[in-house]
mmCIF file as gemmi writes it, N, C-alpha and C atoms, coordinates in Angstrom:
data_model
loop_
_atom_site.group_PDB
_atom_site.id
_atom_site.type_symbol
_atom_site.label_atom_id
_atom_site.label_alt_id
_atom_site.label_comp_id
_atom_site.label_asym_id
_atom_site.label_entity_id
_atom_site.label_seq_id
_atom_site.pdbx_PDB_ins_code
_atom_site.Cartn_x
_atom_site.Cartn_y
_atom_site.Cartn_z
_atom_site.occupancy
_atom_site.B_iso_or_equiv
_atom_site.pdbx_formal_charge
_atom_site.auth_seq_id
_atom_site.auth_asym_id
_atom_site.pdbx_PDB_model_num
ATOM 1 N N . UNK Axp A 1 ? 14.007 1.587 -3.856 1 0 ? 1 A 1
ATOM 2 C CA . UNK Axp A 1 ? 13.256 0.393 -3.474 1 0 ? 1 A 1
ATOM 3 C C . UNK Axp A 1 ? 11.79 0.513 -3.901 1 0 ? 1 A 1
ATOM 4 N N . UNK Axp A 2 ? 11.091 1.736 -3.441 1 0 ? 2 A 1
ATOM 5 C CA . UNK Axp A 2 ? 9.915 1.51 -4.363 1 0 ? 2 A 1
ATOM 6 C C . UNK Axp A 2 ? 9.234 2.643 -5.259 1 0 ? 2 A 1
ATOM 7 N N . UNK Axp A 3 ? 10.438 4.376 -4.989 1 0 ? 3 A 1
ATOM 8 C CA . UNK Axp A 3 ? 9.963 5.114 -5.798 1 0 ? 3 A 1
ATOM 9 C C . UNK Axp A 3 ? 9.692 4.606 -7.4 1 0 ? 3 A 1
ATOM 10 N N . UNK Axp A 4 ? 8.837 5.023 -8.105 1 0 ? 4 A 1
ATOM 11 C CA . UNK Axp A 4 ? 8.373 4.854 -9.254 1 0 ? 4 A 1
ATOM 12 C C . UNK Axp A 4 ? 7.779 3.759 -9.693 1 0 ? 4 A 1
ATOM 13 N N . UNK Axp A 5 ? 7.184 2.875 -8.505 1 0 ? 5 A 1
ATOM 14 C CA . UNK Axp A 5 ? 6.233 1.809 -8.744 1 0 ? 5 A 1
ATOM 15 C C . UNK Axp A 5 ? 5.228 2.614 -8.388 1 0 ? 5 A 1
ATOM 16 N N . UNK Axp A 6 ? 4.024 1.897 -9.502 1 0 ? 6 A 1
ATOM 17 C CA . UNK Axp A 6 ? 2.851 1.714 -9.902 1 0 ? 6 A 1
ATOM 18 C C . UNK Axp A 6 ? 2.034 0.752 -8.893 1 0 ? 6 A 1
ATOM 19 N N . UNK Axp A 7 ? 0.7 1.027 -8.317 1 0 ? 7 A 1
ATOM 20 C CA . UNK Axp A 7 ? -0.171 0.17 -7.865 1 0 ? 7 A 1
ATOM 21 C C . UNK Axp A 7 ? -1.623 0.383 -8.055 1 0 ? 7 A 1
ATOM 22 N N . UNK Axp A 8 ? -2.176 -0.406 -7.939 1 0 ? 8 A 1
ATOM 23 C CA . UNK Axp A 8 ? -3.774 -0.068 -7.868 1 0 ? 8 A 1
ATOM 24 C C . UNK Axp A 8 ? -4.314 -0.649 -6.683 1 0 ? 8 A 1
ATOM 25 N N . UNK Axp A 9 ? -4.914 -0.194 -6.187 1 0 ? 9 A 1
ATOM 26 C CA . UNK Axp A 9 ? -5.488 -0.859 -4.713 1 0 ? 9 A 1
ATOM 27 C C . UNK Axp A 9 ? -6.826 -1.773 -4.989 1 0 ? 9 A 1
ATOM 28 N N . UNK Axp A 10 ? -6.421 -2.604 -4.195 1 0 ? 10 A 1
ATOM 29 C CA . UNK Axp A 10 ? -7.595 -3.473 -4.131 1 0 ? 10 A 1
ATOM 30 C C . UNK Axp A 10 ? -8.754 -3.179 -3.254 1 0 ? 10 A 1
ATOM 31 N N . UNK Axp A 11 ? -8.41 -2.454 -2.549 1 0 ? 11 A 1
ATOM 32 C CA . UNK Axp A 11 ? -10.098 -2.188 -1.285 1 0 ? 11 A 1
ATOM 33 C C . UNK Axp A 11 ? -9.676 -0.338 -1.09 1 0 ? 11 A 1
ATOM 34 N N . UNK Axp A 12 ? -10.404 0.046 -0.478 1 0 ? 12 A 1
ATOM 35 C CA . UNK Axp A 12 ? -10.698 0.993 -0.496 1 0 ? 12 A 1
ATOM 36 C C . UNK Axp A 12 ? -9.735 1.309 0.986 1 0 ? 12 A 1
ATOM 37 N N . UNK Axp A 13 ? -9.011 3.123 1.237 1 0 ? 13 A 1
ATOM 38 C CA . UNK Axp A 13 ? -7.35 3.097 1.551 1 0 ? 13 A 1
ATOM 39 C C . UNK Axp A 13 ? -7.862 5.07 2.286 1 0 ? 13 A 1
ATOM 40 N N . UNK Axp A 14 ? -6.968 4.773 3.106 1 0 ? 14 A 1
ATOM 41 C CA . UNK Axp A 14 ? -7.455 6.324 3.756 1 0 ? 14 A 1
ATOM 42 C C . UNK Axp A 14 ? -6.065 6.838 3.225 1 0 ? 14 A 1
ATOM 43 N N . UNK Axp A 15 ? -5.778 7.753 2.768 1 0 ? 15 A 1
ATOM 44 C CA . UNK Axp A 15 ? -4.918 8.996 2.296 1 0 ? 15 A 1
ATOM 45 C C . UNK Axp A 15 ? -4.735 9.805 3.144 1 0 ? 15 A 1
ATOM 46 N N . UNK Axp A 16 ? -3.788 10.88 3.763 1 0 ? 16 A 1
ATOM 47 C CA . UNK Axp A 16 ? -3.305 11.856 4.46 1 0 ? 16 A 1
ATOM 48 C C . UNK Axp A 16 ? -2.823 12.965 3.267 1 0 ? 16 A 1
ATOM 49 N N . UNK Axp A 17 ? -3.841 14.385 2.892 1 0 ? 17 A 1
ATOM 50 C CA . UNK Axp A 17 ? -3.157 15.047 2.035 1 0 ? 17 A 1
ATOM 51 C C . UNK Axp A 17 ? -2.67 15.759 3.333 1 0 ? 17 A 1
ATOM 52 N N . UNK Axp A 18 ? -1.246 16.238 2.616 1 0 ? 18 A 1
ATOM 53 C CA . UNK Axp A 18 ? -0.637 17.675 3.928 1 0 ? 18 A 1
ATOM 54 C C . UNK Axp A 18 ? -0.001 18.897 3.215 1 0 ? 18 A 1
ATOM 55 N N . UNK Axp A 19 ? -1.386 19.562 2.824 1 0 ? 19 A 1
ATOM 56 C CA . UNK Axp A 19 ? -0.609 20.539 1.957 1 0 ? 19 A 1
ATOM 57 C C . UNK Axp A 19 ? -1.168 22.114 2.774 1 0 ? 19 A 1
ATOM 58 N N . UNK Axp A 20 ? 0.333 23.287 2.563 1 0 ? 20 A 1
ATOM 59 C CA . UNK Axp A 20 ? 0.367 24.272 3.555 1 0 ? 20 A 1
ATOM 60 C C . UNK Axp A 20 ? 0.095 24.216 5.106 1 0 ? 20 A 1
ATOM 61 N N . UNK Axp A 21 ? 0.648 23.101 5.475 1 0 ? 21 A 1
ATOM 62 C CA . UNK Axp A 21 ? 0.203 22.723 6.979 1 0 ? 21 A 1
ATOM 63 C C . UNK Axp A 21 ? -1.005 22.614 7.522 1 0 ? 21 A 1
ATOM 64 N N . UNK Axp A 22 ? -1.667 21.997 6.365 1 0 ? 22 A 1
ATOM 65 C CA . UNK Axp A 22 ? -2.766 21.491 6.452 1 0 ? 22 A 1
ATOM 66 C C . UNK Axp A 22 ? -2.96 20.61 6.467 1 0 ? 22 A 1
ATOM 67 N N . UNK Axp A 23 ? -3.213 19.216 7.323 1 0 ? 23 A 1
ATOM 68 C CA . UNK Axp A 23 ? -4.005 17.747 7.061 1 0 ? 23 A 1
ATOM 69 C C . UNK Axp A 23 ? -5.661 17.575 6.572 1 0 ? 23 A 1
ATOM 70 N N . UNK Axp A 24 ? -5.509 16.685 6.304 1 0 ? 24 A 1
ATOM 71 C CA . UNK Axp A 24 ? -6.777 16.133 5.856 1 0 ? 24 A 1
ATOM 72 C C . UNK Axp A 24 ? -7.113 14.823 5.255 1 0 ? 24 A 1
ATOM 73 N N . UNK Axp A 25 ? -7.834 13.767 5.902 1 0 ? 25 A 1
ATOM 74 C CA . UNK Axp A 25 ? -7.464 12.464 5.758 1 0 ? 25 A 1
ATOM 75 C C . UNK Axp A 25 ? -8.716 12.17 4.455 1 0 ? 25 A 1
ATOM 76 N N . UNK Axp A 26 ? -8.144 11.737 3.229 1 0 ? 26 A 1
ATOM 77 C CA . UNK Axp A 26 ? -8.96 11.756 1.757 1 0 ? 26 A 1
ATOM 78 C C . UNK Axp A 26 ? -9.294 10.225 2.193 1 0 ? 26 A 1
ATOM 79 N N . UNK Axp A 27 ? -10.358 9.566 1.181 1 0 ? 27 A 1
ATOM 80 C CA . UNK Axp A 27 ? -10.948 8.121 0.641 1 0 ? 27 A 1
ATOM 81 C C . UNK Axp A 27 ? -10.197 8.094 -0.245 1 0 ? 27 A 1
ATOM 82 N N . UNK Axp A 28 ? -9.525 6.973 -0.534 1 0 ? 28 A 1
ATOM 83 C CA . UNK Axp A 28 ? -8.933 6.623 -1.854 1 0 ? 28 A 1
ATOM 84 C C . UNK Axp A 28 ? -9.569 5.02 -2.147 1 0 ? 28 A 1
ATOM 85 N N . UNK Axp A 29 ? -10.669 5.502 -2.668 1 0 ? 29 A 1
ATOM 86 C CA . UNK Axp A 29 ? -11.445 3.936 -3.507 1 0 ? 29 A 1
ATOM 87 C C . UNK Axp A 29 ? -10.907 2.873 -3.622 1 0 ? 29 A 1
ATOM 88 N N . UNK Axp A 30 ? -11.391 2.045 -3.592 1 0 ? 30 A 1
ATOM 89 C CA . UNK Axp A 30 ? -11.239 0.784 -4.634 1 0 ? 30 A 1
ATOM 90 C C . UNK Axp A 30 ? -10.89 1.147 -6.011 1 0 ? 30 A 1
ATOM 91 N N . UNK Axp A 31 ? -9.615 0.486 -7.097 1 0 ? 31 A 1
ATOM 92 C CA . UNK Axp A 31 ? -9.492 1.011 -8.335 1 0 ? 31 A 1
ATOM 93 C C . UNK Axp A 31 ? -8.537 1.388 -8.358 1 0 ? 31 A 1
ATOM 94 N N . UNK Axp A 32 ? -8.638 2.73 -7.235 1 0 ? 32 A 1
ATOM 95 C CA . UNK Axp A 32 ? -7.447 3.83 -7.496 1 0 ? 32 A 1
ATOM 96 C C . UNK Axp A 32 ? -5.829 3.461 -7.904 1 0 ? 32 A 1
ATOM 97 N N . UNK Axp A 33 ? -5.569 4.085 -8.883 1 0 ? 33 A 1
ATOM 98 C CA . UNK Axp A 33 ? -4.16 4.124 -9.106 1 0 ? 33 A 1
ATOM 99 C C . UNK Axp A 33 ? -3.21 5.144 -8.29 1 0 ? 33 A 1
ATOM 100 N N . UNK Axp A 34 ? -2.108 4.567 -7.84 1 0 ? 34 A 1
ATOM 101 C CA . UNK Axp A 34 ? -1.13 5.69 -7.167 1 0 ? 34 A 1
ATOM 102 C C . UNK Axp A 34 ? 0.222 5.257 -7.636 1 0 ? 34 A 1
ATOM 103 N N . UNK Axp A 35 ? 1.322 6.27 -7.745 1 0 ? 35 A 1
ATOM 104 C CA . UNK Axp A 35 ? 2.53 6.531 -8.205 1 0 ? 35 A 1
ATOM 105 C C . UNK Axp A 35 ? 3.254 6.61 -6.773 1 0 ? 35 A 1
ATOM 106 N N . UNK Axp A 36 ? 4.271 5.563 -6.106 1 0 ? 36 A 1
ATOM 107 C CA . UNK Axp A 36 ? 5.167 5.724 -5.313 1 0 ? 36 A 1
ATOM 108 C C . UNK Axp A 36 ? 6.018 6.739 -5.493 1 0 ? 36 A 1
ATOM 109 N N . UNK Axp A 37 ? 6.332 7.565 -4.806 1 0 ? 37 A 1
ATOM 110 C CA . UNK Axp A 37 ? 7.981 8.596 -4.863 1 0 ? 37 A 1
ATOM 111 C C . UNK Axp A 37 ? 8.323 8.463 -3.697 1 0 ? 37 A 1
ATOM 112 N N . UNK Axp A 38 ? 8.071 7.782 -2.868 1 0 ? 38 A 1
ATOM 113 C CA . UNK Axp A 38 ? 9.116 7.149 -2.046 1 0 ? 38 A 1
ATOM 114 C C . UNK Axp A 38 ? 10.298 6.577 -1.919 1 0 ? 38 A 1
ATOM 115 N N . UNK Axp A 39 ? 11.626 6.496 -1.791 1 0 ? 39 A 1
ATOM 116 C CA . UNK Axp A 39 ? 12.328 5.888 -1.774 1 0 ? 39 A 1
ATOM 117 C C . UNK Axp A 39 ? 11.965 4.431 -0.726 1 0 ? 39 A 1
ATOM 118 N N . UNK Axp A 40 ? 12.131 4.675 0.416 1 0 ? 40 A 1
ATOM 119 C CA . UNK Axp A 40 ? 11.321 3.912 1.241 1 0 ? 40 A 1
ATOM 120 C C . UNK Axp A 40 ? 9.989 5.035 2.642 1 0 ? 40 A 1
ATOM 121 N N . UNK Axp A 41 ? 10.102 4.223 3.194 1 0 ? 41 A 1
ATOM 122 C CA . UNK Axp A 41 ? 9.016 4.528 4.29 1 0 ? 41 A 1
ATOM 123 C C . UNK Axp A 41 ? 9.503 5.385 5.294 1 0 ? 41 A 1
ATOM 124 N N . UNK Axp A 42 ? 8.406 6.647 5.642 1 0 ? 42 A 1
ATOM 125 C CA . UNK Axp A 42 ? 9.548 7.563 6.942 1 0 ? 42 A 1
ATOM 126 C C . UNK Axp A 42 ? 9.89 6.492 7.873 1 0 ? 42 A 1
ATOM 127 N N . UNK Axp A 43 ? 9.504 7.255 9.199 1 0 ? 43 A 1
ATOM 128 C CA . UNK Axp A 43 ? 9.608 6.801 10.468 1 0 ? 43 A 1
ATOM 129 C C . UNK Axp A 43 ? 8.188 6.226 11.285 1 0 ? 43 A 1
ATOM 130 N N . UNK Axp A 44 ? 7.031 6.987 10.862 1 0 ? 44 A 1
ATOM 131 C CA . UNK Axp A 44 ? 6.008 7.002 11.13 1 0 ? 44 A 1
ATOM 132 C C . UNK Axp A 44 ? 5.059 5.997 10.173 1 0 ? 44 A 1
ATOM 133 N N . UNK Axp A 45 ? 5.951 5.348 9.345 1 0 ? 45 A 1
ATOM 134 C CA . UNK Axp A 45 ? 5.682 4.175 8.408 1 0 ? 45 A 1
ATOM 135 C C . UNK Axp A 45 ? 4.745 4.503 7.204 1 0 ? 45 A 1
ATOM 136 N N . UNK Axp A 46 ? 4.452 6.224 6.854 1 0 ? 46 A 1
ATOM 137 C CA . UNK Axp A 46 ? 3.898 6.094 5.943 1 0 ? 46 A 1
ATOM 138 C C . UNK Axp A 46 ? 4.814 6.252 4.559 1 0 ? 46 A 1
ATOM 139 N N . UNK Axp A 47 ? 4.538 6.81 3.541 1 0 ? 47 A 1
ATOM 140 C CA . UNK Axp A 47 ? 5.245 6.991 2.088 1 0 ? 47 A 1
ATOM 141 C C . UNK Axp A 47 ? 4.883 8.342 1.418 1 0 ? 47 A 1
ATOM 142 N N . UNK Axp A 48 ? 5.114 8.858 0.501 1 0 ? 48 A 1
ATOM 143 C CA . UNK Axp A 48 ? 4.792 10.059 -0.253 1 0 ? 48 A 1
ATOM 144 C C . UNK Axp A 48 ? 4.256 9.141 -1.665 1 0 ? 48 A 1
ATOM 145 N N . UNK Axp A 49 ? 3.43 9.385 -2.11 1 0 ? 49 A 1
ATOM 146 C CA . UNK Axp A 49 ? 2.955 9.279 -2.976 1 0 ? 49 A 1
ATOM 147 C C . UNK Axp A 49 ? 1.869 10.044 -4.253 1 0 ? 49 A 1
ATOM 148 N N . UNK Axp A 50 ? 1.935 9.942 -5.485 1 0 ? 50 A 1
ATOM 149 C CA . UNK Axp A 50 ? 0.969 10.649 -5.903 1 0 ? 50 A 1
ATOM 150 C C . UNK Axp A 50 ? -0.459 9.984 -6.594 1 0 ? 50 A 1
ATOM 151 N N . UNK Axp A 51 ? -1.206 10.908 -5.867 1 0 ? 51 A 1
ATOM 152 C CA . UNK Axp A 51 ? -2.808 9.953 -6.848 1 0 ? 51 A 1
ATOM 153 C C . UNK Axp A 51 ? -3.811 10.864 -6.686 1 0 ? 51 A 1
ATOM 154 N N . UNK Axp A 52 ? -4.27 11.011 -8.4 1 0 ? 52 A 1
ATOM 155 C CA . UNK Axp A 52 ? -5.016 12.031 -9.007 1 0 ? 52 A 1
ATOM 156 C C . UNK Axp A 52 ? -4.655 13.203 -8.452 1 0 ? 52 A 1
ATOM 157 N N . UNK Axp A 53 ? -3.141 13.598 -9.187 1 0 ? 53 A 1
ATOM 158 C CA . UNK Axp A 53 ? -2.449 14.557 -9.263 1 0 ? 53 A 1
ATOM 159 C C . UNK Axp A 53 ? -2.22 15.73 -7.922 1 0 ? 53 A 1
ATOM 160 N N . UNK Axp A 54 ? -2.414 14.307 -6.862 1 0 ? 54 A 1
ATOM 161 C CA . UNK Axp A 54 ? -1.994 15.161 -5.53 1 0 ? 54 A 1
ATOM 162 C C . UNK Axp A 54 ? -1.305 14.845 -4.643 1 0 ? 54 A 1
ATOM 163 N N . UNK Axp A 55 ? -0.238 15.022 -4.137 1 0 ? 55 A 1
ATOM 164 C CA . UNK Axp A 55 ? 0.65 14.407 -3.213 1 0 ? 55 A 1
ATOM 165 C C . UNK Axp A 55 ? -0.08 14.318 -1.931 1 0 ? 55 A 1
ATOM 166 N N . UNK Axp A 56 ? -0.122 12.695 -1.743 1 0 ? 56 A 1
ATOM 167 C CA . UNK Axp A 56 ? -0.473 12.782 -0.264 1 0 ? 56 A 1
ATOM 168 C C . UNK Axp A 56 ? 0.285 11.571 0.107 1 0 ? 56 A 1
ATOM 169 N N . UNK Axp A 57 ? 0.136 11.114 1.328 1 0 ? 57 A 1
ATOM 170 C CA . UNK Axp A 57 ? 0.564 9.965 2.34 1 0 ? 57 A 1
ATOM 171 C C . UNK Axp A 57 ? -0.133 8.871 2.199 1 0 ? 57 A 1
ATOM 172 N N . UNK Axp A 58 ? 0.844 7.55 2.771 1 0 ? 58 A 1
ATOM 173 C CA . UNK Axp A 58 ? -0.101 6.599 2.985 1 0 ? 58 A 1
ATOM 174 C C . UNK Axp A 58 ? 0.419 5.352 3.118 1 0 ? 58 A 1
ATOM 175 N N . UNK Axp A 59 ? 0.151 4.809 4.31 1 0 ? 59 A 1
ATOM 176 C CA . UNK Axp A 59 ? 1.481 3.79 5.37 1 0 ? 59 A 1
ATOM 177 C C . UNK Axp A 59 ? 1.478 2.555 4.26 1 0 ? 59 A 1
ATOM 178 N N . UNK Axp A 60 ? 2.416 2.311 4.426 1 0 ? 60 A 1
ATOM 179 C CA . UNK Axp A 60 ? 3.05 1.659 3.416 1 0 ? 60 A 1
ATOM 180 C C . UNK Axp A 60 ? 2.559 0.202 3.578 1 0 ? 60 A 1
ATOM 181 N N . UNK Axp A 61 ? 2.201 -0.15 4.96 1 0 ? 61 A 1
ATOM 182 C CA . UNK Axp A 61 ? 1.847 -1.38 5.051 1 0 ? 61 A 1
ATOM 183 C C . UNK Axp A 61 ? 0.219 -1.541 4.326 1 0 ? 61 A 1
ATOM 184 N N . UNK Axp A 62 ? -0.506 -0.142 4.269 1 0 ? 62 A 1
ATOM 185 C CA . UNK Axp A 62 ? -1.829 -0.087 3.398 1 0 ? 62 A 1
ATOM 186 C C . UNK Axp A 62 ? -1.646 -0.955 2.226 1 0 ? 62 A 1
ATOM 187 N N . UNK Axp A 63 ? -0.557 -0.078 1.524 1 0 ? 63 A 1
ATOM 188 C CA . UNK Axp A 63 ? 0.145 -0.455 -0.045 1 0 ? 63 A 1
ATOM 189 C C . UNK Axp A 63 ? 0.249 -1.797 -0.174 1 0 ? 63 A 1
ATOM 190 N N . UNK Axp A 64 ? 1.083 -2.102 0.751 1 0 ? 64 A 1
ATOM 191 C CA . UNK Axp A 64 ? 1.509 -3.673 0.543 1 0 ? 64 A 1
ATOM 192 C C . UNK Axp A 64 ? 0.336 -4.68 0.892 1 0 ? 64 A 1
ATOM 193 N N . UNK Axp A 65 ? -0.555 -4.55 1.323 1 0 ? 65 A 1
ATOM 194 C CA . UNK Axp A 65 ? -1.958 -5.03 1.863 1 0 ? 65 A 1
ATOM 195 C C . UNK Axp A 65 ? -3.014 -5.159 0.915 1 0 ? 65 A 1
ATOM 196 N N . UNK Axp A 66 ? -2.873 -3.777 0.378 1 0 ? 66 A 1
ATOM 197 C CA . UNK Axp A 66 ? -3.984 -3.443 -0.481 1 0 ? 66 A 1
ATOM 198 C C . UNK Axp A 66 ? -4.041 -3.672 -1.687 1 0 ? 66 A 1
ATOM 199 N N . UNK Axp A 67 ? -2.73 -3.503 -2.092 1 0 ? 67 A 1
ATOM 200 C CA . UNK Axp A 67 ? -2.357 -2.79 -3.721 1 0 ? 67 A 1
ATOM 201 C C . UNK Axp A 67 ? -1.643 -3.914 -4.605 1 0 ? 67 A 1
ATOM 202 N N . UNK Axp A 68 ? -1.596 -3.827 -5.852 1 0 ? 68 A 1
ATOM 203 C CA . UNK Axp A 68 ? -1.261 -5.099 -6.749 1 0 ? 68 A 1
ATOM 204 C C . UNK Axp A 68 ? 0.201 -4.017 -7.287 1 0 ? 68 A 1
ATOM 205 N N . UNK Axp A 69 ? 0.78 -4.344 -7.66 1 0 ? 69 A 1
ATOM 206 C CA . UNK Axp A 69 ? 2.147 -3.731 -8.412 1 0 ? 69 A 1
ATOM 207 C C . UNK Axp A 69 ? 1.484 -4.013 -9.505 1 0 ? 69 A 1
ATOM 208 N N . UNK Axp A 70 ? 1.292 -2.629 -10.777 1 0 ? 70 A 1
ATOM 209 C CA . UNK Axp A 70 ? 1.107 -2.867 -11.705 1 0 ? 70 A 1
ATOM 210 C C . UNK Axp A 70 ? 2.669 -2.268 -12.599 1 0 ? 70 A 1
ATOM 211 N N . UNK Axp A 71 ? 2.927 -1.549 -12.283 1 0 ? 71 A 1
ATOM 212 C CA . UNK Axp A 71 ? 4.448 -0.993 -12.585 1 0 ? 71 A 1
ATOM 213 C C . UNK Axp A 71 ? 5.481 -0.221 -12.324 1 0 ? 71 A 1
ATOM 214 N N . UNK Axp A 72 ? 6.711 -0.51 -12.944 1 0 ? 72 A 1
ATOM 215 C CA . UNK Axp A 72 ? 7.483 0.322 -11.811 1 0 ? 72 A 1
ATOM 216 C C . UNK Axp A 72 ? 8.609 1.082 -13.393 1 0 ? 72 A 1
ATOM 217 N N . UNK Axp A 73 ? 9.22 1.479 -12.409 1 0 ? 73 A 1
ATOM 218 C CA . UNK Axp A 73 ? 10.273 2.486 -13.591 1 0 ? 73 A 1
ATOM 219 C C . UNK Axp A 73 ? 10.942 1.534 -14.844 1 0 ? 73 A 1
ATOM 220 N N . UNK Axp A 74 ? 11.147 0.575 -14.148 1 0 ? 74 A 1
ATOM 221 C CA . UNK Axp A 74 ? 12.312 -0.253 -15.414 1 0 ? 74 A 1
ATOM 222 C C . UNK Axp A 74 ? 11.086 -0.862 -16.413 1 0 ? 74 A 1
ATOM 223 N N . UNK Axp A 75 ? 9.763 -1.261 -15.946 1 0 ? 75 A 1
ATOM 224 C CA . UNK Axp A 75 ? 8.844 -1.68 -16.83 1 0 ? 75 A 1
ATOM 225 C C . UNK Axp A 75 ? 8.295 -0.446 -17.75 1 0 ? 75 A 1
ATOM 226 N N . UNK Axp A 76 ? 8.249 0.953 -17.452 1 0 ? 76 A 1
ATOM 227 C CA . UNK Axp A 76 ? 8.087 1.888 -17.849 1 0 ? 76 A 1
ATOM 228 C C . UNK Axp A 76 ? 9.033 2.79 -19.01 1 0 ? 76 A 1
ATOM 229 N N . UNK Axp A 77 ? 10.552 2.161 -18.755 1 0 ? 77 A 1
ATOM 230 C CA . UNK Axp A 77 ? 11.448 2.341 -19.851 1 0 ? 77 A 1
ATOM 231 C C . UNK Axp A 77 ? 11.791 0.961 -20.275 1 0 ? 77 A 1
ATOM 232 N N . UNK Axp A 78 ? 11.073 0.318 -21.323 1 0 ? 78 A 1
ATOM 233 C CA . UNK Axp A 78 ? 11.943 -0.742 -21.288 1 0 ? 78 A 1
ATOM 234 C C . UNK Axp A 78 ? 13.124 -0.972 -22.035 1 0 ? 78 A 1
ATOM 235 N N . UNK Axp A 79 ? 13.804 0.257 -22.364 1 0 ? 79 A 1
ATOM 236 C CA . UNK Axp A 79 ? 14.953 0.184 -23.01 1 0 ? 79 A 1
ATOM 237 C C . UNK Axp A 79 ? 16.17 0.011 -22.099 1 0 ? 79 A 1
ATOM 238 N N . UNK Axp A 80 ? 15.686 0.047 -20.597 1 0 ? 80 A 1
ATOM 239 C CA . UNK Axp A 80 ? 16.693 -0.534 -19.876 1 0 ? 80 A 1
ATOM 240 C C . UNK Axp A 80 ? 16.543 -1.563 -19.539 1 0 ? 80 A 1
ATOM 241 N N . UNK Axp A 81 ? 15.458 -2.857 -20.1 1 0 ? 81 A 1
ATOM 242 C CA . UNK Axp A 81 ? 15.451 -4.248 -20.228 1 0 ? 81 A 1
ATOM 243 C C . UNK Axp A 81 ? 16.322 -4.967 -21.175 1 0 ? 81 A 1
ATOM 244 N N . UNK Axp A 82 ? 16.182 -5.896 -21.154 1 0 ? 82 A 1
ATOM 245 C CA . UNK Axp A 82 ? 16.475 -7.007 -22.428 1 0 ? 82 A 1
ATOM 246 C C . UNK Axp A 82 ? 14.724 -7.24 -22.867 1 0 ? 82 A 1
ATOM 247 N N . UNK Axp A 83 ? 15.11 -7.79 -24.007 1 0 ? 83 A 1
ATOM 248 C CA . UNK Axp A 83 ? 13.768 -8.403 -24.381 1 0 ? 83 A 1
ATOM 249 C C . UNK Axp A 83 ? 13.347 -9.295 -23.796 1 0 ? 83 A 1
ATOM 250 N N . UNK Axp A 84 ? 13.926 -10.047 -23.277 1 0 ? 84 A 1
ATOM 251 C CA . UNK Axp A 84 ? 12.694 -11.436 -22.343 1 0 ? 84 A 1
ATOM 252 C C . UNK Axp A 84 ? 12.45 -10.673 -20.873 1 0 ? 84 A 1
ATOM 253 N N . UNK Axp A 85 ? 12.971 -9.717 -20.597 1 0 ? 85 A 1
ATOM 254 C CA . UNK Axp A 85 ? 12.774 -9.155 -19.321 1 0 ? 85 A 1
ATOM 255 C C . UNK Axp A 85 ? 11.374 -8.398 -19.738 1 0 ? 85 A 1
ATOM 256 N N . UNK Axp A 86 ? 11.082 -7.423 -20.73 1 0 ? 86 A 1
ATOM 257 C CA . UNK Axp A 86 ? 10.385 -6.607 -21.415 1 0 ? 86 A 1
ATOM 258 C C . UNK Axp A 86 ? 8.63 -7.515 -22.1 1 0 ? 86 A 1
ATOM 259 N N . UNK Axp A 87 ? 9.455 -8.603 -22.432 1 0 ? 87 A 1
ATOM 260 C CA . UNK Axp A 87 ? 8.122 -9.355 -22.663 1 0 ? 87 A 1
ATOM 261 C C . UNK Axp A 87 ? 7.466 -9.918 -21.469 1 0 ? 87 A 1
ATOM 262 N N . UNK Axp A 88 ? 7.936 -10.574 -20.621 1 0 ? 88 A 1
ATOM 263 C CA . UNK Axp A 88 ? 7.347 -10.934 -19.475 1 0 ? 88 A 1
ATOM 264 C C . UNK Axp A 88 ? 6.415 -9.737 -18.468 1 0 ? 88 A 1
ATOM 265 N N . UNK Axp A 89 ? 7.501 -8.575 -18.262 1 0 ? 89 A 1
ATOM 266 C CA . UNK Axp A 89 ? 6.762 -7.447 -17.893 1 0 ? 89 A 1
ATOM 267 C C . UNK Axp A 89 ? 5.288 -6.731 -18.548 1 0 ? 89 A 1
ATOM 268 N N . UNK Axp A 90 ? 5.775 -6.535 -19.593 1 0 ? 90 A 1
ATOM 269 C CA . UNK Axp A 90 ? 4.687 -6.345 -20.159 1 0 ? 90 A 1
ATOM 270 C C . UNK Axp A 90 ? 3.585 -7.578 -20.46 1 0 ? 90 A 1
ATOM 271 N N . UNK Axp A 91 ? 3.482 -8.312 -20.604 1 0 ? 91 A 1
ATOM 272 C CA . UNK Axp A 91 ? 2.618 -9.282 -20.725 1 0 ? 91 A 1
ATOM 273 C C . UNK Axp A 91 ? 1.785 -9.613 -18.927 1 0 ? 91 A 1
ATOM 274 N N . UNK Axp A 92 ? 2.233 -8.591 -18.386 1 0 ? 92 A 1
ATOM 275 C CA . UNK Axp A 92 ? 1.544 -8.969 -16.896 1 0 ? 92 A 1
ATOM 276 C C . UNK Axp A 92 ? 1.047 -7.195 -16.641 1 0 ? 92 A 1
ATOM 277 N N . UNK Axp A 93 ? 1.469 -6.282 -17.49 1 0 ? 93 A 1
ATOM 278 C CA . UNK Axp A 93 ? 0.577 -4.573 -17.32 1 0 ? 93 A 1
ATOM 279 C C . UNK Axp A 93 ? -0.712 -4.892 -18.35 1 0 ? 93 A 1
């Protein structure tokens, strides 16, 4: 559902990195690009995601609030499009 979509956020987004049982709540700007690997959302409503090459968190309702879909896996191969699927997609990255 939404691993391997693409977004960029529109306002500026608090991040949860949790690495070695460590938290730490990052700024993620205005701009920023992030990579979903979520399938969907835990329990606690956030997502796994990666941005500037670091896995962190970040509730999904942020995403959907914040963030524009710029792309997702099938726009990224488009050899699993047709061509009018492929032109339209691309004509909106």
């Amino acid at each position: 559902m939404f691993r391997g979509k693409q977004f960029q956020l529109d306002r500026d987004t608090i991040a949860l990195l949790v690495e070695a049982g460590k938290r730490e709540l990052l700024h993620s700007p205005y701009d920023s690009i992030i990579l979903m690997l979520a399938e969907r959302a835990e329990k606690d409503g956030t997502v796994l995601i990666l941005w500037e090459d670091q896995l962190v968190k970040m509730f999904l309702v942020d995403i959907e609030e914040r963030g524009t879909v710029l792309a997702s896996d099938d726009e990224l191969n488009p050899s699993d499009q047709s061509p009018a699927e492929y032109r339209e997609t691309s004509s909106r990255v």
